[in-house]
TORBA-426743 format. One record per residue: residue in one letter; residue number from 1; x, y, z of N, C-alpha, C in turn. Coordinates in Angstrom, 2 decimals, decimal comma, always signed. Layout:
<nodes>
resn: A&resi: NUM&n.X: X&n.Y: Y&n.Z: Z&ca.X: X&ca.Y: Y&ca.Z: Z&c.X: X&c.Y: Y&c.Z: Z
...
</nodes>
This chain:
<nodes>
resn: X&resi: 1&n.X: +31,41&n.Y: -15,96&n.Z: +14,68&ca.X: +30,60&ca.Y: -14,84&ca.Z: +14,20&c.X: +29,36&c.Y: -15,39&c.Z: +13,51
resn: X&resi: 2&n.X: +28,33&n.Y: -14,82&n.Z: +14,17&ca.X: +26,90&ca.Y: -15,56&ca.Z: +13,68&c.X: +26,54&c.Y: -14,38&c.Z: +12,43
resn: X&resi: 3&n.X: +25,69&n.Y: -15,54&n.Z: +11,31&ca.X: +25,42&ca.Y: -13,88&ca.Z: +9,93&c.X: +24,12&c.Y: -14,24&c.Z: +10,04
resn: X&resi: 4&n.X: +23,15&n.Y: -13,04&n.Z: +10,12&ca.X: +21,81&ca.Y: -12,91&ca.Z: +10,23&c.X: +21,37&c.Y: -12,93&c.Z: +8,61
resn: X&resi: 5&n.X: +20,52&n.Y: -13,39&n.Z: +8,35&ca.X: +19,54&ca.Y: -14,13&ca.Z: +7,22&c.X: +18,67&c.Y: -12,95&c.Z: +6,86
resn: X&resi: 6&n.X: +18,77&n.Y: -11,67&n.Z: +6,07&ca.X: +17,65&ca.Y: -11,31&ca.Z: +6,02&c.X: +16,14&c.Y: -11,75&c.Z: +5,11
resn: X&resi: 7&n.X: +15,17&n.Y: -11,28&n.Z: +5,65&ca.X: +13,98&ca.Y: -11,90&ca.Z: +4,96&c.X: +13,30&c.Y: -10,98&c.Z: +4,29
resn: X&resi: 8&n.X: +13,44&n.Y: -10,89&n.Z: +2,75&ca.X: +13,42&ca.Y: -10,04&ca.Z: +1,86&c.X: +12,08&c.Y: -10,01&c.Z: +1,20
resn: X&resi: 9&n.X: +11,34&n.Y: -11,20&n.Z: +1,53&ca.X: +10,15&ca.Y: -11,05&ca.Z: +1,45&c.X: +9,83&c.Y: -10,37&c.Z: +2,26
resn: X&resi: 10&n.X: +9,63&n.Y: -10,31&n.Z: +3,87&ca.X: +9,05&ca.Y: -8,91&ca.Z: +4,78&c.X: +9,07&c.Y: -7,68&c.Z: +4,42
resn: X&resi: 11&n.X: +10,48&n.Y: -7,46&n.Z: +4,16&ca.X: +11,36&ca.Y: -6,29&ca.Z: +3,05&c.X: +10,16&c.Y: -5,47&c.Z: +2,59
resn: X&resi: 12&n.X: +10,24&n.Y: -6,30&n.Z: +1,24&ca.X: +9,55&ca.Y: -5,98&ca.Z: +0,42&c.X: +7,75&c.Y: -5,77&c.Z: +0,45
resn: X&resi: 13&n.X: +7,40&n.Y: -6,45&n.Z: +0,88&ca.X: +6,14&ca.Y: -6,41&ca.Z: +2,21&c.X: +5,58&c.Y: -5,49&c.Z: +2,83
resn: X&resi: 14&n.X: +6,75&n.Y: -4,91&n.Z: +3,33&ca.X: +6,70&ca.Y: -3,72&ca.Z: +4,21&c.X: +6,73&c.Y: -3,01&c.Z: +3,22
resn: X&resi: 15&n.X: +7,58&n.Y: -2,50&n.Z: +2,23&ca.X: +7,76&ca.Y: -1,53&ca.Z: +1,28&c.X: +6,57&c.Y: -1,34&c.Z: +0,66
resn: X&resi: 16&n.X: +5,77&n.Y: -2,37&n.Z: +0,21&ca.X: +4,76&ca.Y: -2,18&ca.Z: -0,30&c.X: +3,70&c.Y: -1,72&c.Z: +0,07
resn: X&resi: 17&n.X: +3,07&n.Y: -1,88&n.Z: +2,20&ca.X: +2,56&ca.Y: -1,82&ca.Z: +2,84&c.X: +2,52&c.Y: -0,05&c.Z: +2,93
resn: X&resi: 18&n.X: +3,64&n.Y: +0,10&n.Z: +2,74&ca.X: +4,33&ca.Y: +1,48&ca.Z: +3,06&c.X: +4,17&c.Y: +2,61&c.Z: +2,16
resn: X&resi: 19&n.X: +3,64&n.Y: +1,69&n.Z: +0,83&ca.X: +2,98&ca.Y: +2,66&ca.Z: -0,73&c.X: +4,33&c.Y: +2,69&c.Z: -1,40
resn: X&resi: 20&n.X: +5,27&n.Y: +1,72&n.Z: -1,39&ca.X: +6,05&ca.Y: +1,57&ca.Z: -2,57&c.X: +6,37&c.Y: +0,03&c.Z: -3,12
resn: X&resi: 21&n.X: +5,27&n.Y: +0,52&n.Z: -4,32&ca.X: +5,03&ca.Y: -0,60&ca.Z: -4,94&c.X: +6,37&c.Y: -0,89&c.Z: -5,92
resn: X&resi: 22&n.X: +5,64&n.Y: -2,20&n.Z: -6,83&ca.X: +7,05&ca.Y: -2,80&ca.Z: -7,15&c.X: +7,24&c.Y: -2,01&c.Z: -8,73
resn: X&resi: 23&n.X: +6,85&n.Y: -1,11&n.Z: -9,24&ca.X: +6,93&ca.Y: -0,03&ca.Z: -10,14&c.X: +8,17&c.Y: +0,99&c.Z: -9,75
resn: X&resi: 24&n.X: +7,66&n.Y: +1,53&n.Z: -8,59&ca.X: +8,60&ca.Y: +2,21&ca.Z: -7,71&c.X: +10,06&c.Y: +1,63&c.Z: -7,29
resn: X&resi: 25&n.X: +9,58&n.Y: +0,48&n.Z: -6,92&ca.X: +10,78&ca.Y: -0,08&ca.Z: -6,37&c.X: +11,73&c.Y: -0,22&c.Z: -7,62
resn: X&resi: 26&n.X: +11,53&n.Y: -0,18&n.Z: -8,59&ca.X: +11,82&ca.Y: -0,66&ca.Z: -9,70&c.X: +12,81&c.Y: +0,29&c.Z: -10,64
resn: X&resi: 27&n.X: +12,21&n.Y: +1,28&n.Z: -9,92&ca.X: +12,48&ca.Y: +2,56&ca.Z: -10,60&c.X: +13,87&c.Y: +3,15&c.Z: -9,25
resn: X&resi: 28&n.X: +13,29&n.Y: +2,72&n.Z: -8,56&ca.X: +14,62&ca.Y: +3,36&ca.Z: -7,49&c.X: +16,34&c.Y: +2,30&c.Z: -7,24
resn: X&resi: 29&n.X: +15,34&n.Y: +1,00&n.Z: -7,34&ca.X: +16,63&ca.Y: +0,02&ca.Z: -7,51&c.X: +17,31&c.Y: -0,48&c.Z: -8,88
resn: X&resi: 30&n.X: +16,47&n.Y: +0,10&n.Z: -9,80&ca.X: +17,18&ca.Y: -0,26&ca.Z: -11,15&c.X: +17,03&c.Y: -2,19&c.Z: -10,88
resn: X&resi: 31&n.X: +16,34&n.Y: -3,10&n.Z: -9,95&ca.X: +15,88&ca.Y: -3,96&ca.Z: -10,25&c.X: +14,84&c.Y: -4,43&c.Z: -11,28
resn: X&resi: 32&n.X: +14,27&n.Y: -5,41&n.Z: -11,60&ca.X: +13,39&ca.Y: -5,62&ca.Z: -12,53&c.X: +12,19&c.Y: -6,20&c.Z: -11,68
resn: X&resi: 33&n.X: +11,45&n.Y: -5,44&n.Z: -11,69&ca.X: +10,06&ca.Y: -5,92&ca.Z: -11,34&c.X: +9,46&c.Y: -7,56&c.Z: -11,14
resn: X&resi: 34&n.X: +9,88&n.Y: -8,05&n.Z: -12,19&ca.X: +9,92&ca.Y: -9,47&ca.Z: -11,94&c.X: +10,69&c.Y: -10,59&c.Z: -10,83
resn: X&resi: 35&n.X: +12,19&n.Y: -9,84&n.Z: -10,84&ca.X: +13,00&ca.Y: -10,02&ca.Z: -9,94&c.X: +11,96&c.Y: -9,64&c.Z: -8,44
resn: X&resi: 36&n.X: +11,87&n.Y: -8,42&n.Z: -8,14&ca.X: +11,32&ca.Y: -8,31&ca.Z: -6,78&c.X: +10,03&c.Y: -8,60&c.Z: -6,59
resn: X&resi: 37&n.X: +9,47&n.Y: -9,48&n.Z: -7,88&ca.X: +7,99&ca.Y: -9,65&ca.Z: -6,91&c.X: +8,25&c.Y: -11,75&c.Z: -6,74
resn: X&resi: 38&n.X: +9,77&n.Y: -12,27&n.Z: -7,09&ca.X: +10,13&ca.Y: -13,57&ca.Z: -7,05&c.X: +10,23&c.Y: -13,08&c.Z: -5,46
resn: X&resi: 39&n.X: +11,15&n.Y: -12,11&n.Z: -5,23&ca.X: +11,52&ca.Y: -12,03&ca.Z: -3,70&c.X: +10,13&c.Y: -11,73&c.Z: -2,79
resn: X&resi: 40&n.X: +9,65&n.Y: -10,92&n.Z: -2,98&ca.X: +8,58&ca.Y: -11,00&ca.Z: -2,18&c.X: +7,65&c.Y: -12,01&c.Z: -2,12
resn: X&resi: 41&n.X: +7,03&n.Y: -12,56&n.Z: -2,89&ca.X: +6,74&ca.Y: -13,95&ca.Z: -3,02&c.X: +7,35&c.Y: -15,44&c.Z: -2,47
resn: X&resi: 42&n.X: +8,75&n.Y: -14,86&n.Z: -2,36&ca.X: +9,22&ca.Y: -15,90&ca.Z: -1,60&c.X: +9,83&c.Y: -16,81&c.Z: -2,63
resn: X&resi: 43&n.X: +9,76&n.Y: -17,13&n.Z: -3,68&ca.X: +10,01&ca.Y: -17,97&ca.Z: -5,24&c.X: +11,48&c.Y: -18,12&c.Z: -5,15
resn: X&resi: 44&n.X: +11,99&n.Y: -16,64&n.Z: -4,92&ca.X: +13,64&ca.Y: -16,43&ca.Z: -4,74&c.X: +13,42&c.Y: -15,89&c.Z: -3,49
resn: X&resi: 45&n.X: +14,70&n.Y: -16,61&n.Z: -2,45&ca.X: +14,89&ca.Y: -16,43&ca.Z: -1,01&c.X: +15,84&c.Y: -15,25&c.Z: -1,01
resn: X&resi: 46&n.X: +16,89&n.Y: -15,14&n.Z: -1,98&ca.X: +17,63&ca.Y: -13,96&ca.Z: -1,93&c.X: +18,38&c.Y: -13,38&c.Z: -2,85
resn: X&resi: 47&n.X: +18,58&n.Y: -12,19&n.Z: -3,26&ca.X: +18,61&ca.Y: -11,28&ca.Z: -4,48&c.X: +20,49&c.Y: -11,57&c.Z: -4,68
resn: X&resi: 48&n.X: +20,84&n.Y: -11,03&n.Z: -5,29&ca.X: +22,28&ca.Y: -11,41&ca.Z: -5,34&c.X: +22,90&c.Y: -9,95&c.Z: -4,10
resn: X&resi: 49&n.X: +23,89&n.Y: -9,73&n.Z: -3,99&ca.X: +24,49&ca.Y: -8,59&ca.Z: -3,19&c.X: +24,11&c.Y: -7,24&c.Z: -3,78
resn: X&resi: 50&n.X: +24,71&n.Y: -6,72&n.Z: -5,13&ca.X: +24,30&ca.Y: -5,30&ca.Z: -4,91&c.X: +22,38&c.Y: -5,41&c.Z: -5,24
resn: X&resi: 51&n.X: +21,84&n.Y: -5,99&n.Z: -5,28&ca.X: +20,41&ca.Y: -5,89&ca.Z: -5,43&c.X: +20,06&c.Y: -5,47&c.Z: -3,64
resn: X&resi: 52&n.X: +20,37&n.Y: -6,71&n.Z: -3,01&ca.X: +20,14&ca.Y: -6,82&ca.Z: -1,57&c.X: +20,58&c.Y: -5,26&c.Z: -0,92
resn: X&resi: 53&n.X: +21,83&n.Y: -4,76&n.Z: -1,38&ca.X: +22,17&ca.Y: -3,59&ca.Z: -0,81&c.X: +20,99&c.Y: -2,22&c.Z: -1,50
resn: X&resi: 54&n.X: +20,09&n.Y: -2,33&n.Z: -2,41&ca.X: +19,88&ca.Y: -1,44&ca.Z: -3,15&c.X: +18,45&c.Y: -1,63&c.Z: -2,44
resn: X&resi: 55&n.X: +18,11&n.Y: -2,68&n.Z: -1,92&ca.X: +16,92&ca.Y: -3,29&ca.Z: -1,02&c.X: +16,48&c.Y: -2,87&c.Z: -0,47
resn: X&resi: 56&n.X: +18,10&n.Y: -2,58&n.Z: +0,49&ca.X: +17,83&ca.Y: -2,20&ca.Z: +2,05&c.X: +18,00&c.Y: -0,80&c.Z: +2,17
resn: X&resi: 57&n.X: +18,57&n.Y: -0,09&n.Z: +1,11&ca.X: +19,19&ca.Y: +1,30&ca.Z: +1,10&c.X: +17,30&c.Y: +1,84&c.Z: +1,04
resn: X&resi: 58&n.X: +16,81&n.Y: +1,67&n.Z: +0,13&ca.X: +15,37&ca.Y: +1,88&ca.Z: +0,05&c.X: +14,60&c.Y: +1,92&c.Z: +1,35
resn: X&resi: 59&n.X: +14,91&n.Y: +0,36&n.Z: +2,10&ca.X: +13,96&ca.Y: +0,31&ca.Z: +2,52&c.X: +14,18&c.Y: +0,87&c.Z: +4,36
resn: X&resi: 60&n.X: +15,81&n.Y: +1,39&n.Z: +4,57&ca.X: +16,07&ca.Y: +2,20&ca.Z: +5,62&c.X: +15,22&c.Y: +3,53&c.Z: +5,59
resn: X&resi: 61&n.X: +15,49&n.Y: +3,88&n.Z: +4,55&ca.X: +14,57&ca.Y: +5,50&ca.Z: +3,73&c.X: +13,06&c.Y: +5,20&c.Z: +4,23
resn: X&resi: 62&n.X: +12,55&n.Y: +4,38&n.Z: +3,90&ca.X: +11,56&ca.Y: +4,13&ca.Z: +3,71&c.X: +10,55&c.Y: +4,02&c.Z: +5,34
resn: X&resi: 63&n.X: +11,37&n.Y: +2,92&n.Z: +5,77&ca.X: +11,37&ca.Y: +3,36&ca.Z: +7,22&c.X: +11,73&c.Y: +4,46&c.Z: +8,31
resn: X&resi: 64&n.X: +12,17&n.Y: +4,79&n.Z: +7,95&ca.X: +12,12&ca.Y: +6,36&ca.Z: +8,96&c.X: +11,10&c.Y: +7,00&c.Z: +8,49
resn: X&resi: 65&n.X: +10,62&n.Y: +6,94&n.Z: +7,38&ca.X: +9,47&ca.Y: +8,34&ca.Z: +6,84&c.X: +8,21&c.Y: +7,40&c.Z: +7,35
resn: X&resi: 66&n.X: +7,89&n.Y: +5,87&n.Z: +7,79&ca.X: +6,94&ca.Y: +4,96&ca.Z: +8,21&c.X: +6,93&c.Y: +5,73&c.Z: +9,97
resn: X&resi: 67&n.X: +7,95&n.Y: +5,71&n.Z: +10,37&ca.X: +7,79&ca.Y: +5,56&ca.Z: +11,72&c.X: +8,14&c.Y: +7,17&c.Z: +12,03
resn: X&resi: 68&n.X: +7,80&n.Y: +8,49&n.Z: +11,43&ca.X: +6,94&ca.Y: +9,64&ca.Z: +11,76&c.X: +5,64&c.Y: +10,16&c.Z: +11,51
</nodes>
């Protein structure tokens, strides 16, 4: 069983690209701002688990409202 790597800098990238900045993000993941601009930056390669899940929960949302 192969485990895919996600890249949380793109992530976040995109999120931002998308008009949710890291204020927002901040506010929706109960992350710390500092934390997600290490990840997007690349500084930190990856958030611990429930961060990563709180990531992607965002950034599924986020994408569907991108791609109408």
């Amino acid at each position: 069983m192969s485990r895919e790597i996600t890249d949380f800098s793109k992530v976040l990238t995109d999120l931002k690209d998308w008009g949710v900045g890291d204020t927002q993000m901040e506010e929706l993941t109960g992350i710390e701002r500092t934390g997600l601009l290490r990840l997007r930056k690349g500084t930190k390669t990856q958030p611990n688990y429930d961060d990563g899940v709180e990531i992607m929960r965002v950034y599924q949302k986020e994408r569907k409202k991108a791609e109408v």
